[in-house]
ZAKE-638342 format. One record per residue: x, y, z of N, C-alpha, C in turn. Coordinates in steps of 0.1 Angstrom, whole numbers, padded with zeros to 4 digits, always signed. Each point is the difference from the previous one (the first is absolute). Last residue first. Example, Ala and Ser with C-alpha at 12.3 -4.5 7.8 and 13.67 -1.06 7.14 Angstrom:
BEGIN
+0128-0022+0071+0009+0011+0000-0008+0011+0008/+0003-0057-0001-0009+0012+0000+0009+0012+0000/
end
This chain:
BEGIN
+0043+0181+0011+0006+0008-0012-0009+0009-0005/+0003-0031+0035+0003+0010+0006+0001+0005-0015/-0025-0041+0003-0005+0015+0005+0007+0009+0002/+0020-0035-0015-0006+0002-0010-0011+0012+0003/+0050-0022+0023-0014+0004+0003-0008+0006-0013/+0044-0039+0001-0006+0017+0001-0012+0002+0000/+0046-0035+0014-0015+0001-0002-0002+0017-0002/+0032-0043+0006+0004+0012-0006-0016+0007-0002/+0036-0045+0019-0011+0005+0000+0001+0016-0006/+0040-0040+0000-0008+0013+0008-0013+0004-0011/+0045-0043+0005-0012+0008-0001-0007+0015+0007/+0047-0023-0001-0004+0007-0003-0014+0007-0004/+0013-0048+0017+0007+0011+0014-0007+0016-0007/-0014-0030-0037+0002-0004+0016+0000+0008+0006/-0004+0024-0038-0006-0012+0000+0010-0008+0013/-0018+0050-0034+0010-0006+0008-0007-0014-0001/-0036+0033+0006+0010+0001-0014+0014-0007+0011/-0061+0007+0001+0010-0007+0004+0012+0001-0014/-0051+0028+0012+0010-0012-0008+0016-0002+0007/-0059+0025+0005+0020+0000+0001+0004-0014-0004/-0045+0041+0004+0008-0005-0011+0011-0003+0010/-0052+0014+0014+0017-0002+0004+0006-0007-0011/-0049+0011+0008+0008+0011-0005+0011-0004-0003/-0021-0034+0017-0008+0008+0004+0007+0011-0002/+0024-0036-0026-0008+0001+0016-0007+0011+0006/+0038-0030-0038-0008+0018-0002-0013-0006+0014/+0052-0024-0017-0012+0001+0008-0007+0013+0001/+0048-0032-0019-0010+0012-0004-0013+0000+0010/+0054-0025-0005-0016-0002+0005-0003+0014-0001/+0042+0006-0017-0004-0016-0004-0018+0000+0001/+0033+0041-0018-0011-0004+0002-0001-0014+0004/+0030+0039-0024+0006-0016+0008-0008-0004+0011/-0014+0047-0022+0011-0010-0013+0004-0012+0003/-0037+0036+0021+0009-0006+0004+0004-0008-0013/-0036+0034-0002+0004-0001+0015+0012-0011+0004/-0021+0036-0049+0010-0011+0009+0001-0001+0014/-0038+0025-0033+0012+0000+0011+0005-0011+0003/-0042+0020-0037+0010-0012+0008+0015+0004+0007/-0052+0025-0018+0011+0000-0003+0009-0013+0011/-0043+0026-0010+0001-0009-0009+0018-0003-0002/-0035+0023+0035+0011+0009-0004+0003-0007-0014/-0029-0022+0025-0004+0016+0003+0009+0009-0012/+0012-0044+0019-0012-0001-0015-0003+0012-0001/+0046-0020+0015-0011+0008+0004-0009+0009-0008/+0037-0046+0009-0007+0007-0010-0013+0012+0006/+0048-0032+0015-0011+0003+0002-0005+0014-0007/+0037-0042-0005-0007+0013-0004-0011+0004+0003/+0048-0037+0011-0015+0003+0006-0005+0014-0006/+0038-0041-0019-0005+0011+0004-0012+0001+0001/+0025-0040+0012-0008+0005-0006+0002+0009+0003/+0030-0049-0003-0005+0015+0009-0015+0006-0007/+0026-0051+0000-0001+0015-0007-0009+0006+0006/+0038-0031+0021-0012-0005-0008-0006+0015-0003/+0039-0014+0025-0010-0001+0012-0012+0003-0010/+0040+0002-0021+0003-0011+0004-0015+0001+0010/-0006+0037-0036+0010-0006+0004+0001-0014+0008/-0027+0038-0032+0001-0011+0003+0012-0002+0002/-0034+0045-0005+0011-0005-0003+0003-0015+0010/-0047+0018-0016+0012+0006+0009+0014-0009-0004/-0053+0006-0025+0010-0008+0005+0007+0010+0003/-0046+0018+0008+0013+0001-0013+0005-0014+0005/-0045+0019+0026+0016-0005+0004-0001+0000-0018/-0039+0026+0031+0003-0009-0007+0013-0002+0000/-0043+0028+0021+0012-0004+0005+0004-0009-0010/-0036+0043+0007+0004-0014-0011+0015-0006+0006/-0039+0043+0019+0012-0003+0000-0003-0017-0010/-0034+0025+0021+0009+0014-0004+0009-0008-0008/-0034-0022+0028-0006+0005-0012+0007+0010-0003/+0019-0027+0036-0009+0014+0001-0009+0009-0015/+0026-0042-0014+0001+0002+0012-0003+0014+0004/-0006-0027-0044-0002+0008+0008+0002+0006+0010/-0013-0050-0011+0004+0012-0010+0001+0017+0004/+0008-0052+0028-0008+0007-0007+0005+0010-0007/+0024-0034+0013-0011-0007-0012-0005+0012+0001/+0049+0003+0001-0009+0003+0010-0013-0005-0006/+0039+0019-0037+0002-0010+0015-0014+0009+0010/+0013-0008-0064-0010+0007+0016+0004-0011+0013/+0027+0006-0046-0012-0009+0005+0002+0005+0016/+0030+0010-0053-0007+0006+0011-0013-0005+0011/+0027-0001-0049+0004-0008+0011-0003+0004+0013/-0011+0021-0042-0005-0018-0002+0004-0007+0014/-0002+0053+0012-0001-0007-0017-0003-0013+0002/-0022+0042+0034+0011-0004-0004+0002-0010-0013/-0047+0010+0013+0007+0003+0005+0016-0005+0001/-0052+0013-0027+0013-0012+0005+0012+0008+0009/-0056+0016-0007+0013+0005+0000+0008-0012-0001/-0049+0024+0009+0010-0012-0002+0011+0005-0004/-0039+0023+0018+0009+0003+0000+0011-0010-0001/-0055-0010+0004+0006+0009-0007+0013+0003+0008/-0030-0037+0009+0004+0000-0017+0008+0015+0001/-0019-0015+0042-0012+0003-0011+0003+0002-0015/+0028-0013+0040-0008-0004-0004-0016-0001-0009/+0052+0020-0007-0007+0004+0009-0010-0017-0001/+0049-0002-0017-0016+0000+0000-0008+0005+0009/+0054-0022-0022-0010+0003+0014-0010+0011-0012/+0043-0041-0013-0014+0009-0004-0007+0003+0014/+0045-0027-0025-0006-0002+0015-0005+0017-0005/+0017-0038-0035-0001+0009+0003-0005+0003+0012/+0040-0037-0025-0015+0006+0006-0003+0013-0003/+0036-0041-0011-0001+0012+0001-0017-0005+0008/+0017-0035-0021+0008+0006+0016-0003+0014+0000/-0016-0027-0042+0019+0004+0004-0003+0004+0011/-0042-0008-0006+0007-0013-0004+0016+0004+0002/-0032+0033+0027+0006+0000-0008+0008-0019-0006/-0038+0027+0040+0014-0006+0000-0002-0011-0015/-0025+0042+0034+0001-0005-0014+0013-0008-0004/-0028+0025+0045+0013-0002-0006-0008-0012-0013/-0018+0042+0032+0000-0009-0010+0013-0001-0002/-0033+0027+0034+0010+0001-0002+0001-0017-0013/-0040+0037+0030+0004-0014-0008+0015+0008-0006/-0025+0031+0040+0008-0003-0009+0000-0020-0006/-0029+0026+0038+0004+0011-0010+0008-0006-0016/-0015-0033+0036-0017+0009+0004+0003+0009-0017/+0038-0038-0005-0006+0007+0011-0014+0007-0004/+0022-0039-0021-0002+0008-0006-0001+0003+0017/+0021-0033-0041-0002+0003+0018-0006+0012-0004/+0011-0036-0047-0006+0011+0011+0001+0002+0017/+0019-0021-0051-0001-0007+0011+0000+0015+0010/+0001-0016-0054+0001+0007+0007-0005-0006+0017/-0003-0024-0045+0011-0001+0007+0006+0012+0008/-0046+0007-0027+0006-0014-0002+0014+0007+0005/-0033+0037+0018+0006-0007-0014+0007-0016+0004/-0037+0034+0035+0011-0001-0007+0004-0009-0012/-0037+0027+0035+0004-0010-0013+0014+0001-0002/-0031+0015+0048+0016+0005-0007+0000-0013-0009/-0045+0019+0032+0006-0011-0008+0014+0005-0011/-0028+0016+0048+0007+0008-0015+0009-0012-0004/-0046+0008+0036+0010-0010-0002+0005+0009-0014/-0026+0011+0052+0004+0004-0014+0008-0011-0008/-0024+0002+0046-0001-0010-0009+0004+0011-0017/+0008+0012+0046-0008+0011-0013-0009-0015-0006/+0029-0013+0033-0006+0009+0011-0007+0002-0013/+0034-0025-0015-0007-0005+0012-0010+0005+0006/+0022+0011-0046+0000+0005+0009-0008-0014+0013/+0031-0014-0048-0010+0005+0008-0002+0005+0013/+0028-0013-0053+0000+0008+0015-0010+0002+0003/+0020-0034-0037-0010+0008+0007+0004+0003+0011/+0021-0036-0043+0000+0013+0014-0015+0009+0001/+0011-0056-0014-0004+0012-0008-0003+0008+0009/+0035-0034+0017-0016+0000-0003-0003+0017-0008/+0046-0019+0013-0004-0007-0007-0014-0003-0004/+0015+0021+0049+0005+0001-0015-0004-0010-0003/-0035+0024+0025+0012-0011+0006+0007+0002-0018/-0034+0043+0008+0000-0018-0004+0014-0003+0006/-0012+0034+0029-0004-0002-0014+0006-0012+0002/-0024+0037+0037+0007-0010-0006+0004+0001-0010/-0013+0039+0038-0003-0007-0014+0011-0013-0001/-0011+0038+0036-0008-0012+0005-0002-0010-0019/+0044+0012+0018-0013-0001+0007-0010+0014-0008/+0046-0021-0028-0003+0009+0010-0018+0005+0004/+0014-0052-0019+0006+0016-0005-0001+0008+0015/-0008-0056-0005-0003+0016+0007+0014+0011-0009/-0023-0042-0025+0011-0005+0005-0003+0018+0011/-0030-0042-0025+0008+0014+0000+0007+0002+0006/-0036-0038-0030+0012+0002+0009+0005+0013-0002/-0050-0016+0010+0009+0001-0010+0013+0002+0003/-0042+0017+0028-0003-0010-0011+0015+0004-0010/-0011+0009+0050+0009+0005-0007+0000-0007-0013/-0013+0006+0059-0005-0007-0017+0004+0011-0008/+0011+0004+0048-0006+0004-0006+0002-0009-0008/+0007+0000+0055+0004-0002-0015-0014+0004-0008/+0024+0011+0051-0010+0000-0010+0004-0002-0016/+0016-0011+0056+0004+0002-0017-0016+0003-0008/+0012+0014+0059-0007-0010-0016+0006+0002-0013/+0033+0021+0041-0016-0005+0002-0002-0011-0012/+0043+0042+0013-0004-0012+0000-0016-0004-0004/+0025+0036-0009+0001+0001+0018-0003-0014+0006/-0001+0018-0051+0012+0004+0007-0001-0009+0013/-0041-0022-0029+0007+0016+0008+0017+0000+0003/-0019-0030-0038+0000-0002+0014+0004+0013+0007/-0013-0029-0054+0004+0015+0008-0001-0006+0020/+0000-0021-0059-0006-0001+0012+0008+0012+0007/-0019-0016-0051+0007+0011+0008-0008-0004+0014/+0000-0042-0040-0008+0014+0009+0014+0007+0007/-0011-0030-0048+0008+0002+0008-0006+0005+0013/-0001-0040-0048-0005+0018+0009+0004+0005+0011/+0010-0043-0029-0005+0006-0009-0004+0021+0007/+0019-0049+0019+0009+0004-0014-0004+0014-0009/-0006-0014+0058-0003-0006-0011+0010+0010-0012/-0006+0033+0028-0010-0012+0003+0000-0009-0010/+0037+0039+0022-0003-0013-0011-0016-0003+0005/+0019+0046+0017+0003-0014+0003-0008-0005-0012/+0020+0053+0018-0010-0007-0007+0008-0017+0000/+0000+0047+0035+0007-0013-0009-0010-0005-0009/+0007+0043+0042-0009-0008-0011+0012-0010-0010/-0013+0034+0053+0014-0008-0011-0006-0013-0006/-0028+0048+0019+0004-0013+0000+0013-0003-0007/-0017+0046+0009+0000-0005+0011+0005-0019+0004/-0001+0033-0040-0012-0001+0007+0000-0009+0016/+0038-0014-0034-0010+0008-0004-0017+0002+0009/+0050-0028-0008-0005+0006+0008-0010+0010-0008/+0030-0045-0017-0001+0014+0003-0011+0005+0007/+0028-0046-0027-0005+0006+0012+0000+0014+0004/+0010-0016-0043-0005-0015+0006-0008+0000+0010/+0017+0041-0026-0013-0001+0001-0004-0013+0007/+0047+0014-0018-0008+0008+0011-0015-0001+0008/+0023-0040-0031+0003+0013+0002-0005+0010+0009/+0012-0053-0012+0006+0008+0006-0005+0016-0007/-0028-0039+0002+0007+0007-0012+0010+0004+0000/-0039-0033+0028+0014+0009+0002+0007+0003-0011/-0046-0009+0025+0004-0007-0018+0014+0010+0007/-0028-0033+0041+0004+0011-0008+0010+0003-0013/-0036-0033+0023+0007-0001-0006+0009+0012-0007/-0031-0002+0048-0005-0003-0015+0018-0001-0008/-0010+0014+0046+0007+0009-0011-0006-0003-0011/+0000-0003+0053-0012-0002-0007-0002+0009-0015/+0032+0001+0044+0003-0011-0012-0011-0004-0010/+0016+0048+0032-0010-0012-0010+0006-0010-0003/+0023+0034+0023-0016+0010+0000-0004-0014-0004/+0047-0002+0030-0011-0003-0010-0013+0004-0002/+0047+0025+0020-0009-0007+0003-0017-0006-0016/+0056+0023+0026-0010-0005-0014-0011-0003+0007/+0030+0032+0034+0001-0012-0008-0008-0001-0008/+0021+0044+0016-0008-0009+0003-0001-0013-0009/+0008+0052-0013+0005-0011+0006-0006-0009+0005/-0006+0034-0035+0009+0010+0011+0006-0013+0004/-0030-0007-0031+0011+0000-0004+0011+0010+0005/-0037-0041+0011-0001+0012+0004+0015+0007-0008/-0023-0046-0020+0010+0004+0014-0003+0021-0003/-0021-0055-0023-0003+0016+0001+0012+0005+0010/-0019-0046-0036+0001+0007+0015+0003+0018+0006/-0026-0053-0029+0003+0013+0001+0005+0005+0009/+0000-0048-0026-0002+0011+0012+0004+0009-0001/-0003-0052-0030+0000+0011+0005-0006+0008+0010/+0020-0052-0021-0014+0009+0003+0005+0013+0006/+0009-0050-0029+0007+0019+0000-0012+0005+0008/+0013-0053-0007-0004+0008+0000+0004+0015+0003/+0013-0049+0006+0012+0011-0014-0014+0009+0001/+0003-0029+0038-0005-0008-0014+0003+0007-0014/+0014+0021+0042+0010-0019-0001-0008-0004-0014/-0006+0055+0001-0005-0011+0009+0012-0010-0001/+0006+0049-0012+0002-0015-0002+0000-0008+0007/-0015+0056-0006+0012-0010+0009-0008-0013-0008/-0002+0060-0009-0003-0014+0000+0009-0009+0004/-0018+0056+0009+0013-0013-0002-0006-0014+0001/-0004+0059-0008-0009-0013-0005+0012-0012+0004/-0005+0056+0022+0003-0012-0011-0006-0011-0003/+0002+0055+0022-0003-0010+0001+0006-0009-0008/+0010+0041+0030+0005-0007-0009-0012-0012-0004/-0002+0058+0025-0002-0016-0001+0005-0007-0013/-0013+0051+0009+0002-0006+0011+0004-0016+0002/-0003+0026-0041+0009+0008+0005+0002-0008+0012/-0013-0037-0027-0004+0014-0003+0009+0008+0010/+0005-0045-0035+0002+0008+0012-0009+0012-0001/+0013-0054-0017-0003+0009-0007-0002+0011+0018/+0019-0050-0030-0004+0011+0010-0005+0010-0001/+0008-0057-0015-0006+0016-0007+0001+0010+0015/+0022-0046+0000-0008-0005-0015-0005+0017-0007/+0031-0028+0044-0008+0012-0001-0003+0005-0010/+0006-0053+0021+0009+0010-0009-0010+0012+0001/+0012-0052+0023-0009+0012-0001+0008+0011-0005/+0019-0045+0010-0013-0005-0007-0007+0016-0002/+0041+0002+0023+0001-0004-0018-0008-0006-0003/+0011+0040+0036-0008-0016-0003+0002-0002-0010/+0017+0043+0029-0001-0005-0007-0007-0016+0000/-0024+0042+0020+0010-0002+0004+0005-0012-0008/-0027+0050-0005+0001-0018+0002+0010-0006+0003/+0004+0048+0007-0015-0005+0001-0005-0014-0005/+0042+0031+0019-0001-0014-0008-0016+0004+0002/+0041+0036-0003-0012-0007+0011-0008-0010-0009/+0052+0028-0003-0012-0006-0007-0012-0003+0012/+0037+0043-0006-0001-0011-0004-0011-0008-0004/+0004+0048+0008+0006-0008+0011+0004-0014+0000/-0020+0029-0040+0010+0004+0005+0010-0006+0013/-0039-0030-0020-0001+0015+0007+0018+0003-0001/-0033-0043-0017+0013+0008+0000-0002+0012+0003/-0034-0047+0009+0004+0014-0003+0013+0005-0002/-0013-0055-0014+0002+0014+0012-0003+0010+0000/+0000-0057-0012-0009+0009+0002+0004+0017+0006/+0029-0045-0009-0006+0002+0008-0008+0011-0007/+0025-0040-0021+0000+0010+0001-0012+0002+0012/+0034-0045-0005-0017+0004-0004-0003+0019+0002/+0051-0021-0014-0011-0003+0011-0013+0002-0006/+0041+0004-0022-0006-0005-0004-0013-0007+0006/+0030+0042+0008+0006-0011-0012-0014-0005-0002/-0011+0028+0037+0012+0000+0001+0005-0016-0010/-0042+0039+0002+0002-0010+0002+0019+0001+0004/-0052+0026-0008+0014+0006+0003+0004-0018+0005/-0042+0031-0027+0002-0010+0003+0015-0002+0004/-0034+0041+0001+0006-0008-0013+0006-0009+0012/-0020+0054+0000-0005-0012+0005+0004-0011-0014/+0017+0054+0015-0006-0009-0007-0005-0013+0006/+0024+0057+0011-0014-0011+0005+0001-0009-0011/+0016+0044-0006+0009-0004+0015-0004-0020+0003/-0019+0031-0035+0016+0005-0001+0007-0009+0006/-0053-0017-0007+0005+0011+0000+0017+0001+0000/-0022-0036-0004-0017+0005+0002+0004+0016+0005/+0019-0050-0034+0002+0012+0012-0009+0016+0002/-0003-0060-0007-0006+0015-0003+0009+0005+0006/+0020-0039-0007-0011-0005-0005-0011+0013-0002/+0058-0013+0006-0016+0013+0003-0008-0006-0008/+0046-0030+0022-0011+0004-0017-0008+0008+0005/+0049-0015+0022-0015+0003+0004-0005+0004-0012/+0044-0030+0029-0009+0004-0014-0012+0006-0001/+0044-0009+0037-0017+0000+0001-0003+0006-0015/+0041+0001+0021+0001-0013-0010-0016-0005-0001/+0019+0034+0028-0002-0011+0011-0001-0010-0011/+0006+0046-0016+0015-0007+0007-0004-0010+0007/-0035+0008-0039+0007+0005+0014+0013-0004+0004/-0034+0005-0053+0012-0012+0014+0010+0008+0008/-0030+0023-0030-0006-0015-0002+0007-0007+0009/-0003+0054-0001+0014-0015-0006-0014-0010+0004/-0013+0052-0017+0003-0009+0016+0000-0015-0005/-0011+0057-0020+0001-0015+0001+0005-0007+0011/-0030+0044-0027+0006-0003+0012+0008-0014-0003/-0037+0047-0015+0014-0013-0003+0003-0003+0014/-0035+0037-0017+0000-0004+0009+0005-0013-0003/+0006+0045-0029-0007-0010+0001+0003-0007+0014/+0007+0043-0024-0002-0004+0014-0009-0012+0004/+0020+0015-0048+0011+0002+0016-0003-0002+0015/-0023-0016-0052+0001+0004+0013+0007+0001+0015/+0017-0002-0050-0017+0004-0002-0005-0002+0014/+0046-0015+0002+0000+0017-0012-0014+0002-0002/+0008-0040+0026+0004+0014+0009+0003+0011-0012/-0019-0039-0015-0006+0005+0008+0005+0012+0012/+0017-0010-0055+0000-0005+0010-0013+0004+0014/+0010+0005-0060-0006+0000+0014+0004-0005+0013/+0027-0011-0045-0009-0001+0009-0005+0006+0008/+0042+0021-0030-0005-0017+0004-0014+0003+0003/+0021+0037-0017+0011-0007+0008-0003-0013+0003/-0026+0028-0026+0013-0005-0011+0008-0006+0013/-0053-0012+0005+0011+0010-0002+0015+0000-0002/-0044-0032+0000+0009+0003+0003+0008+0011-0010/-0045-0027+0016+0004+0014-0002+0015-0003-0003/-0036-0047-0003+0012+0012+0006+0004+0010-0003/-0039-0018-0028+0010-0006+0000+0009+0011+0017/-0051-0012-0022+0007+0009+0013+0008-0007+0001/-0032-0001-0046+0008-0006+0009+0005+0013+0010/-0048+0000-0018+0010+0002-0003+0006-0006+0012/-0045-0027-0014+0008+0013+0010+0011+0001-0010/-0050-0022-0008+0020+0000-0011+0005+0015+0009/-0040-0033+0023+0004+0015-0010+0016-0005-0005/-0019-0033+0031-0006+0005-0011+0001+0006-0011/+0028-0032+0041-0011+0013-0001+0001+0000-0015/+0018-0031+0049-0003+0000-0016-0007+0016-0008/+0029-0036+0044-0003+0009-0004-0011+0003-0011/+0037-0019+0048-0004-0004-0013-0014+0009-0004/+0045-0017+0033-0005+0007-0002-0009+0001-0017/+0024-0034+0047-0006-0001-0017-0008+0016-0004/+0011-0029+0040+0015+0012-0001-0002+0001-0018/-0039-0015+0025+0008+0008+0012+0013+0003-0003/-0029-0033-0022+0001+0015-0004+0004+0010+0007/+0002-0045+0009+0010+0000-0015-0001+0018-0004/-0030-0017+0043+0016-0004+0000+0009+0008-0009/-0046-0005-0011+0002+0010+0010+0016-0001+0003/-0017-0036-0021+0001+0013-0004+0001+0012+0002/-0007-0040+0026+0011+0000-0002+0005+0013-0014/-0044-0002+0024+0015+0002+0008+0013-0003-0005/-0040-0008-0022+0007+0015-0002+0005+0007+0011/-0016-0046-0006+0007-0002-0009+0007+0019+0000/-0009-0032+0045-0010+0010-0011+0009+0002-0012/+0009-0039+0031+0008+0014+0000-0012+0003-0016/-0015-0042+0032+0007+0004-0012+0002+0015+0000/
end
């Protein structure tokens, strides 16, 4: 039987969610008498870029990380084939899985020298089992670090799969109720698992927190530190190591969406009633707030504007008006504008600013 917070895991991977305490002031958008903030009027030397979604070969490609200007890793098909697994370099593509429609690539994650990922496949009996793999990110072929995964929790966010110390770590299901952090060297060898009383979900190494829908806490792995985050009736909490973020959702459709240090101090709301946080975790580089507005609606369905908020400064910038797919990733903000033949990719670096 499918663990019950795999399948939660699932629903929360495009679900952002929240809660907090203090009576913040609101952080409505700047705008000036000409309009909006934009990102090339508050940082000129920001690090942009984009790139079509559909080749002249009629090859479709989604970024799943991009890991710099020139470089991403995402999934490249043709209509309605089984997608392949790739690198994108300036020179084109190099496949590191190859496509199948029983096996899919579920989390990635990278360091300067290497790609790794998570890919699960579909037994005949309808089982899911998973593997770890790895490729040189100069060249050379994949190759498998583990199948000795345990049930891994997939959220979709930065944290499903990542690197730290030498290992590439995951956390997995035990049963309904607890969990363990498992790890395997870069280079290959033994899994070592850890115990994990209760359900959580990996933050940034070496802390956890609560899985959604469980009363939040952040805990150190290594300190055994724990910082329990209360929140209020129909508030709904995520929290990082630095920042809880909250959404609040209103009988009329309105809301409110609320960030937080984790120790309570520098609250704040952020933008008005119609405003909801993209990316599950909060924060990205503990500098920045990514959220959407409705966007304007036409025949290919309603759009979003993209505002990224910089908490430093307390102020909101417009990053896009006709917004489809959104994705925040190890710094990287991008989203998708247009649609068929016209799609294109659009991504901005959050460390170059």
């Amino acid at each position: 039987m499918t663990d019950l917070r795999l399948r939660v895991g699932t629903a929360a991977a495009v679900i952002a969610v929240g809660a907090l305490l203090a009576l913040p002031t609101t952080e409505s958008p700047q705008r000036p008498p000409g309009g909006p903030e934009t990102v090339a009027s508050v940082w000129p030397r920001a690090v942009t870029g984009t790139l079509p979604a559909v080749g002249a070969d009629g090859q479709s490609y989604t970024p799943m990380l991009f890991l710099d200007s020139g470089f991403s890793v995402g999934s490249l098909a043709v209509e309605a084939a089984a997608p392949s697994f790739v690198l994108r370099s300036p020179g084109g593509y190099r496949e590191l899985a190859p496509a199948d429609r029983t096996k899919s690539v579920d989390a990635v994650t990278a360091t300067p020298e290497a790609l790794f990922w998570l890919r699960s496949a579909s037994g005949a009996d309808g089982r899911v089992g998973y593997t770890v793999w790895t490729a040189a990110r100069a060249g050379g072929p994949a190759r498998q670090l583990t199948a000795d995964t345990g049930s891994p929790l997939i959220y979709g966010t930065g944290y499903d799969l990542q690197v730290a110390e030498g290992q590439v770590r995951w956390a997995a299901a035990v049963g309904e109720a607890d969990t363990e952090i498992r790890s395997v060297p870069v280079d290959g060898g033994p899994v070592t698992t850890r115990a994990v009383p209760g359900n959580v979900v990996l933050s940034a190494w070496p802390w956890v927190v609560s899985a959604p829908g469980r009363p939040m806490e952040v805990t150190n792995l290594v300190t055994g530190e724990r910082r329990p985050q209360q929140g209020t009736p129909g508030q709904q909490l995520t929290c990082s190591p630095v920042w809880c973020r909250s959404v609040t959702t209103r009988a009329d459709g309105g809301g409110e969406f609320e960030l937080r240090r984790t120790d309570g101090t520098e609250a704040r709301r952020i933008g008005g009633s119609d405003a909801s946080p993209l990316g599950f975790g909060p924060a990205p580089l503990d500098r920045y707030e990514v959220y959407s507005t409705p966007g304007v609606s036409n025949a290919t369905g309603s759009a979003l504007t993209v505002w990224l908020y910089d908490i430093a400064l307390r102020r909101a910038v417009r990053v896009e008006s006709t917004a489809y797919g959104v994705l925040v990733r190890d710094g990287v903000l991008c989203w998708s504008t247009g649609d068929h033949e016209s799609l294109v990719w659009h991504f901005l670096d959050l460390r170059s600013l």
